[in-house]
Backbone as CSV, one residue per row, in Angstrom:
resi,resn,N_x,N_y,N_z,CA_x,CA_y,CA_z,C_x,C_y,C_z
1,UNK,15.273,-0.162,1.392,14.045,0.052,0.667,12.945,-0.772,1.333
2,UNK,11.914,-0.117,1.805,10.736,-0.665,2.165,9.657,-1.415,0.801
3,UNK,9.495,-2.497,0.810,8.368,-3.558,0.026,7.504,-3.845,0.603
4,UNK,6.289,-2.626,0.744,5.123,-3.498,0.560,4.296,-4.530,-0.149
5,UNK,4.090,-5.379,0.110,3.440,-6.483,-0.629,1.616,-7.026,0.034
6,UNK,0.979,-6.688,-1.077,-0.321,-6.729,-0.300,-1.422,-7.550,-1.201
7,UNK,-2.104,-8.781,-0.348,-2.813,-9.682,-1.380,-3.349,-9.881,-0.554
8,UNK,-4.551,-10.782,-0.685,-5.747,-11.388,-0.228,-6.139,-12.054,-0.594
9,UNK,-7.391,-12.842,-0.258,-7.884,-14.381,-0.549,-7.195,-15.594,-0.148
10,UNK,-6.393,-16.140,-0.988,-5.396,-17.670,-0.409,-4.092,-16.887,-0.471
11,UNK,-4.004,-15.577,-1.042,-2.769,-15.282,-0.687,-1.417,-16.004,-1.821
12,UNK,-1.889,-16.389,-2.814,-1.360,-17.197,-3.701,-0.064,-16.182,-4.291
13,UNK,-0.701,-15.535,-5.073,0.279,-14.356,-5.862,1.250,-14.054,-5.166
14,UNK,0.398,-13.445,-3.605,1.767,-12.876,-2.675,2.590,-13.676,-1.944
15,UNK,2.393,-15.078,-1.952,3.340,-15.978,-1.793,4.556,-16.058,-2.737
16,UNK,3.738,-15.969,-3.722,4.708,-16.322,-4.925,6.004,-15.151,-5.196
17,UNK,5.996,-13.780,-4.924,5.981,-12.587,-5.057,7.505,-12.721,-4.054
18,UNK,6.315,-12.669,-2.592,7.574,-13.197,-1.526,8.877,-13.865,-1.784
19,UNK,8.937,-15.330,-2.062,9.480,-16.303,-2.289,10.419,-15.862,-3.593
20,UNK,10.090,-15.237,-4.766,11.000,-14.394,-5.895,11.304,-13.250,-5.355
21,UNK,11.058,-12.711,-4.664,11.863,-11.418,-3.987,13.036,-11.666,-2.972
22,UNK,12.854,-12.462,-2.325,13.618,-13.225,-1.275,14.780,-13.774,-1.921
23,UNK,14.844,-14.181,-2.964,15.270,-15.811,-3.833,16.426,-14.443,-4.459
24,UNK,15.797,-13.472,-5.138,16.882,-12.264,-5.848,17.456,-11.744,-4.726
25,UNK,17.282,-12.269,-3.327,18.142,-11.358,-2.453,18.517,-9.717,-2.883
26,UNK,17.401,-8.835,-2.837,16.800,-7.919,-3.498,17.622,-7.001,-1.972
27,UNK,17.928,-5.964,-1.635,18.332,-4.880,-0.594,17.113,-4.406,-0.003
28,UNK,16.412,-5.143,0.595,14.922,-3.919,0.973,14.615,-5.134,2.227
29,UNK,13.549,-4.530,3.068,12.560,-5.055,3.898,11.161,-5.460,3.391
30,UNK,10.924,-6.678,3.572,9.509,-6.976,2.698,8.665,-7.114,3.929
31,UNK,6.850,-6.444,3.662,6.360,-6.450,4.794,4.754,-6.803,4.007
32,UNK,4.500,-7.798,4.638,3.285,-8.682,3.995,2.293,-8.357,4.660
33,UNK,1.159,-7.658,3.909,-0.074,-7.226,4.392,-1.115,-7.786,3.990
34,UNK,-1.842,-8.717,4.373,-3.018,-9.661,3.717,-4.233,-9.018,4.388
35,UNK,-5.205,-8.804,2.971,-6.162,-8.872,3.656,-7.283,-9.535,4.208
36,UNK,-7.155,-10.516,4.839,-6.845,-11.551,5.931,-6.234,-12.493,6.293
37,UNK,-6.345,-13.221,7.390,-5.181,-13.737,8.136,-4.392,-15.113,7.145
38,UNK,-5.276,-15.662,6.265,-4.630,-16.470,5.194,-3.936,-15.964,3.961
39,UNK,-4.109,-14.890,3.555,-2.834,-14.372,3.034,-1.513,-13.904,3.330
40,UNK,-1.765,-13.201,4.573,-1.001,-12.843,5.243,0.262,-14.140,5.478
41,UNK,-0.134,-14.806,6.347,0.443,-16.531,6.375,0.954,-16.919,5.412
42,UNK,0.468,-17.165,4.374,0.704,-17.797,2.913,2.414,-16.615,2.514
43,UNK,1.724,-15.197,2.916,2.956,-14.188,2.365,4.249,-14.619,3.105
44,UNK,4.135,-14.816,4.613,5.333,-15.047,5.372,5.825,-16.049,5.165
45,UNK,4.765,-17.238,4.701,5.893,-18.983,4.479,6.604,-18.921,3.054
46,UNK,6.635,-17.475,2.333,7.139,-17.289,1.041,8.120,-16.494,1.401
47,UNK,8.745,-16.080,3.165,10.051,-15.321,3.174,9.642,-13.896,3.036
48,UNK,8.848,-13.570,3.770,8.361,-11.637,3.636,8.822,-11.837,5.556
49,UNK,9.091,-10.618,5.504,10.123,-10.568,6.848,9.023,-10.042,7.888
50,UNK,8.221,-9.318,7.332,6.990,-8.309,8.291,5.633,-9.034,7.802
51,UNK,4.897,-9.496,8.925,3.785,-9.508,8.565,2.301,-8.743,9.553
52,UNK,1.342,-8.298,8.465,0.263,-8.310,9.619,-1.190,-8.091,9.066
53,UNK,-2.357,-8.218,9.274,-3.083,-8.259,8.209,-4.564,-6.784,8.451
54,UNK,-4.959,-7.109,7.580,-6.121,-6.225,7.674,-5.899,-4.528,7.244
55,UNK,-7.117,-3.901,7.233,-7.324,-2.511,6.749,-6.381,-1.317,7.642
56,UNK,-6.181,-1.548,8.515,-5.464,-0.210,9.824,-3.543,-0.601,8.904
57,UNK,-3.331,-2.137,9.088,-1.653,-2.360,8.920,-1.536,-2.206,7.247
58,UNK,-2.778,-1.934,6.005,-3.252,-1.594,4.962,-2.365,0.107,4.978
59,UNK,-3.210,0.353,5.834,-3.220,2.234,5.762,-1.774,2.523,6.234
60,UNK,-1.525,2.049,7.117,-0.006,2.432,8.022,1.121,2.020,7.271
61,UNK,1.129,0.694,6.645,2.479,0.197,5.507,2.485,1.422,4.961
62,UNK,1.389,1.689,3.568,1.677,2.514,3.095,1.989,3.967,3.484
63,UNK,2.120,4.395,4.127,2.649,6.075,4.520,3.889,5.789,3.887
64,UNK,4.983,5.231,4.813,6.195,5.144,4.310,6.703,4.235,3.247
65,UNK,6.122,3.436,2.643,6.279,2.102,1.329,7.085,2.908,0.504
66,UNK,8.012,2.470,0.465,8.912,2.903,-1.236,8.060,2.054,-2.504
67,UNK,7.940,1.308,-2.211,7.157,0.419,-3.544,6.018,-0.911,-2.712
68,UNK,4.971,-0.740,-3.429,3.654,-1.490,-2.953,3.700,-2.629,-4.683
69,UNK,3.448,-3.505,-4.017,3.576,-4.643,-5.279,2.310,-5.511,-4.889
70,UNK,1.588,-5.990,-5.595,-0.104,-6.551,-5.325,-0.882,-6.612,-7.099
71,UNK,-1.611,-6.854,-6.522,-2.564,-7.582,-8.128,-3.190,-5.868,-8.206
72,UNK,-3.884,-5.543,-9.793,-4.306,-4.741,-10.005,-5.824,-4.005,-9.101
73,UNK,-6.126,-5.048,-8.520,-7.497,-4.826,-7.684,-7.192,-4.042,-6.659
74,UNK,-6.105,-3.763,-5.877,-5.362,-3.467,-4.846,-6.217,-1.740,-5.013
75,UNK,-6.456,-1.076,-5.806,-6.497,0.246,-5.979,-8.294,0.148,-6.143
76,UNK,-8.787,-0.684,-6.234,-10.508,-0.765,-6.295,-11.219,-1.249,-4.832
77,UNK,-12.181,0.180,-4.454,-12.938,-0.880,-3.546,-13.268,-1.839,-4.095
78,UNK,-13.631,-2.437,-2.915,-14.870,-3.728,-3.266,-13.817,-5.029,-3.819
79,UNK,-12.597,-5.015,-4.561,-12.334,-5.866,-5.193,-11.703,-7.320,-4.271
80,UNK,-11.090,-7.946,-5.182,-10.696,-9.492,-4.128,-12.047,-9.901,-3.434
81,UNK,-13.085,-10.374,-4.354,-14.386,-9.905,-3.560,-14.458,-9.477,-2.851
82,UNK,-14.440,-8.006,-2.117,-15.099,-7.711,-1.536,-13.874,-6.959,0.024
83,UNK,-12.718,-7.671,-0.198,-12.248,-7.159,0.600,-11.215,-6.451,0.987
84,UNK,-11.030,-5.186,0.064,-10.524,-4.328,-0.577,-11.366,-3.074,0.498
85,UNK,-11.363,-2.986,1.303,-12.084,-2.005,1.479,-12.000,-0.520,0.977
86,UNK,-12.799,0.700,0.660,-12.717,2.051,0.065,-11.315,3.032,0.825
87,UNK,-11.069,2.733,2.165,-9.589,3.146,3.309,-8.493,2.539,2.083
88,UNK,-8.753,1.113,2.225,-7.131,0.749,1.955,-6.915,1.159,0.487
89,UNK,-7.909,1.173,-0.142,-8.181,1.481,-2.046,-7.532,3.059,-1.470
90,UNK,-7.888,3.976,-1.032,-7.399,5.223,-0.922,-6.209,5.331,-0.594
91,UNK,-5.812,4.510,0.471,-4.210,4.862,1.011,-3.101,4.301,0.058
92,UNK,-3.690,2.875,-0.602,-2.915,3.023,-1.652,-2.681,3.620,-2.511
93,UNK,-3.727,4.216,-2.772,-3.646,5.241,-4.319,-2.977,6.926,-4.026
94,UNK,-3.270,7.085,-2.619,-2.603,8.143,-2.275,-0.837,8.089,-1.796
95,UNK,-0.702,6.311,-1.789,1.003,6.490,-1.154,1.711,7.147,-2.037
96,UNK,2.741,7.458,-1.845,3.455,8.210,-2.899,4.706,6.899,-3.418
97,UNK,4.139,5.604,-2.469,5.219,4.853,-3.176,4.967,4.372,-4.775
98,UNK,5.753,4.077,-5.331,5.790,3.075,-6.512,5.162,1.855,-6.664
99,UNK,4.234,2.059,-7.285,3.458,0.960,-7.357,3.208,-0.119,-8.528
100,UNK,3.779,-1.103,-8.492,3.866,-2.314,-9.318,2.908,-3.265,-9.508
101,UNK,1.539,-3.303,-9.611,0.188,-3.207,-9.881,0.329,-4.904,-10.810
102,UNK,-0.059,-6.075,-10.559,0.035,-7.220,-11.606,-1.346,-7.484,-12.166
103,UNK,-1.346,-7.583,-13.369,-3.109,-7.029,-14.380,-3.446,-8.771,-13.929
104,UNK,-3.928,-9.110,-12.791,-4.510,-10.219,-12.387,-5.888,-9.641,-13.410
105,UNK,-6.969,-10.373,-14.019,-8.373,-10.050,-14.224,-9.322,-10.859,-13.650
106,UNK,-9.370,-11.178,-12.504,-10.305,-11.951,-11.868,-11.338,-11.186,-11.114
107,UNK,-11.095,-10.186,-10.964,-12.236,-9.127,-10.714,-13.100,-8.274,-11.002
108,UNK,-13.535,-8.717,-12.641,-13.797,-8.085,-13.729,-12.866,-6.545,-13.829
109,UNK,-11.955,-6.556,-13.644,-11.151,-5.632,-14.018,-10.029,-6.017,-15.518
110,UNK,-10.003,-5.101,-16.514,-8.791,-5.461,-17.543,-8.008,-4.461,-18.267
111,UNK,-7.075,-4.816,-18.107,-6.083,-3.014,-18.749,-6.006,-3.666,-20.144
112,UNK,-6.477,-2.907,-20.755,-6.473,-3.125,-22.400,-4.720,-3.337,-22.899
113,UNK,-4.302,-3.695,-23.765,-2.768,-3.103,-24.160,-2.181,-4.086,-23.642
114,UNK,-1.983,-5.071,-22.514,-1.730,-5.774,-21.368,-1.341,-7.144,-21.866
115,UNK,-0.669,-7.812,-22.161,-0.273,-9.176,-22.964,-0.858,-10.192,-21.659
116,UNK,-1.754,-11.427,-21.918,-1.858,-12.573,-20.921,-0.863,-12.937,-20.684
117,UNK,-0.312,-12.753,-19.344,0.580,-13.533,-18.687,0.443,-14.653,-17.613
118,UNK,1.509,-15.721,-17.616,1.145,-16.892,-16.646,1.024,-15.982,-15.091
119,UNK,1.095,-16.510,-14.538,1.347,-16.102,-12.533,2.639,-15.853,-12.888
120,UNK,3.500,-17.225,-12.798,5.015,-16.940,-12.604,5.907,-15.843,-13.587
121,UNK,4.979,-15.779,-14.558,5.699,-14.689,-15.950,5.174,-13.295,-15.285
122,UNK,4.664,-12.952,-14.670,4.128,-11.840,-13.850,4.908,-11.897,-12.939
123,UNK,5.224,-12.445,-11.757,6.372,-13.037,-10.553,7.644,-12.308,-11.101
124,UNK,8.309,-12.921,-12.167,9.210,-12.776,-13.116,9.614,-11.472,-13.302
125,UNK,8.464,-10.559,-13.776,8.879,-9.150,-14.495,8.673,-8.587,-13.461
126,UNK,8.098,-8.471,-12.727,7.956,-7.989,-11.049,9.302,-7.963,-10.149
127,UNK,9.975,-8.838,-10.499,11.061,-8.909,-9.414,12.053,-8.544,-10.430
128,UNK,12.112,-8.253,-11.431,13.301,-7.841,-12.696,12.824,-6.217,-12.298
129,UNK,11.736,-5.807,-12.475,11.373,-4.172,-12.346,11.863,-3.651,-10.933
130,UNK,11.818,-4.719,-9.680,11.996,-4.377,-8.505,13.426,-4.251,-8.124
131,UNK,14.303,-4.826,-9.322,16.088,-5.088,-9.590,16.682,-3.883,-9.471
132,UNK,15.741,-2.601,-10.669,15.621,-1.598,-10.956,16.083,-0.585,-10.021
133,UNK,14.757,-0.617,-9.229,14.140,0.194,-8.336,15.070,0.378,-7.380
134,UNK,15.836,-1.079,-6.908,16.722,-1.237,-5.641,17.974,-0.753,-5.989
C-alpha cells in the first residue's frame, strides 16, 4: 500500500503522522511530500521512507496514492498560508486515493460536527483508520 503523507510549514503534524505510522509497523510505503523543504525533512526524521518536496512530487505521488493523509487544508488553494497551490488542491481532490483529511482549523477552515481534538488524538485515530485500510 502506497501512503501519501503531505504537510507543510514546520512540517509538525507530518512528523508526527510519520513516526505513528512507522511505530504500528503498518504494510505500506510512506512517501513524504512537503510543501517545502522543512516539512519535507521534519516528515523523513519521523521514519517516512520517500521523500521530496514541492507542487510537480504533489501532483505525481498522487496518481498512484492508495491513501493521502494531511491536515484538512490539503484540498484548498491558497491554504497552509499560501502554499497549497490550485495544481496540488486539484490533484488531490482528483486522486482516487483515500483520503484521511485531519480537521486542523488554522486556516480559517472548520467542519462543523467535528469534536476538538489534541494533535496526538488526531495522530491516534489516523493510524487506527490506516490499521483498517491495510
Amino acid at each position: 500500500m502506497k501512503i501519501v503523507l503531505i504537510d507543510g510549514q514546520g512540517g509538525r503534524l507530518g512528523q508526527l503522522l510519520a513516526e505513528a505510522i512507522v511505530s504500528a509497523k503498518l504494510p505500506c510505503e510512506l512517501y513524504a511530500v512537503g510543501t517545502n523543504s522543512i516539512a519535507t525533512s521534519a516528515m523523513l526524521k519521523g521514519g517516512a521512507t520517500y521523500g521530496a518536496t514541492g507542487e510537480n512530487p504533489v501532483i505525481v505521488a498522487c496518481r498512484d496514492a492508495d491513501v493521502i493523509v494531511g491536515p484538512i487544508g490539503i484540498l484548498s488553494a491558497d491554504a497552509l498560508l499560501g502554499e497549497i497551490t490550485p495544481n496540488m488542491a486539484t490533484a488531490i481532490g482528483q486522486s482516487r486515493a483515500t483520503k484521511l483529511l485531519l480537521p486542523v482549523s488554522q486556516c480559517n477552515r472548520e467542519v462543523i460536527g467535528v469534536k476538538k481534538l489534541t494533535m496526538q488524538e488526531l495522530v491516534k485515530e489516523t493510524v487506527e483508520r490506516l490499521k483498517t485500510l491495510c
